[in-house]
N, C-alpha and C positions, 0 to 999 in steps of 0.2 A: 378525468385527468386529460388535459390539453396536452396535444401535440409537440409544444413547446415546452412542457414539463418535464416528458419522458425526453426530448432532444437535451433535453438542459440536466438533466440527471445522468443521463451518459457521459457527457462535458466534463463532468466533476467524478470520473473515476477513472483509476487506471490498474490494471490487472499485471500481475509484477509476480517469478517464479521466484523464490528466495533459497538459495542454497545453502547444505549446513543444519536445518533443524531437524534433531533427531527424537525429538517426544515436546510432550505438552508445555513441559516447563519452559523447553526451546521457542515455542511459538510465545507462549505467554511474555516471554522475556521480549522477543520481536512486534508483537503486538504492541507492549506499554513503551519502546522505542518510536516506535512509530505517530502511535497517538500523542507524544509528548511533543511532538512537531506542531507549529503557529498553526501551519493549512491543511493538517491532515483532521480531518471531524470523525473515520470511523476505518477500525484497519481489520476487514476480516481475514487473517494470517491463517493460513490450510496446512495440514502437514501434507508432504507429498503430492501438491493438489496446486492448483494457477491460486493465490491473493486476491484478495481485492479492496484496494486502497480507496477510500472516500474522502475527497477533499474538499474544503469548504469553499474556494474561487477556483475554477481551471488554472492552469500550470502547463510552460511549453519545456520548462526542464527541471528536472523530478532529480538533479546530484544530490537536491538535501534529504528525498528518502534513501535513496542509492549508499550514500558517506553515511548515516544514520545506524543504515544495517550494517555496514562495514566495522564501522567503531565497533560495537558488540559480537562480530566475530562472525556476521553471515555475509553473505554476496545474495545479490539480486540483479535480475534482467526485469526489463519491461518488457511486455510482450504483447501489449495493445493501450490503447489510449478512450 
């Protein structure tokens, strides 16, 4: 793997706390919100634990995961790019 692979695989994630989920069904629910998003390709949703959001072009502003999890009843911070 080239240098510019693993540079370009970090580009395309962002690690995001989400607030509000309280068991599996909670994440499961935030997960298939999130993956039903254009530019999101992969959402590993943690209970209690940082996310991490996979997206298929880099992104300088992330409202439409943010309003996403809103709609469905959680809150989220980003907490790296």
């Amino acid at each position: 793997m080239s240098l510019f692979s693993i540079f370009n695989k970090n580009k395309n994630q962002v690690k995001i706390n989400i607030s509000g989920l309280h068991c599996q069904h909670c994440v499961m629910k935030a997960k298939n919100v999130l993956e039903a998003l254009d530019n999101v390709k992969k959402a590993d949703v943690k209970l209690n634990e940082t996310s991490v959001i996979t997206l298929k072009e880099p992104v300088t502003d992330y409202s439409d995961i943010l309003s996403a999890l809103t709609e469905v009843g959680y809150s989220g911070e980003i907490v790296s790019e």
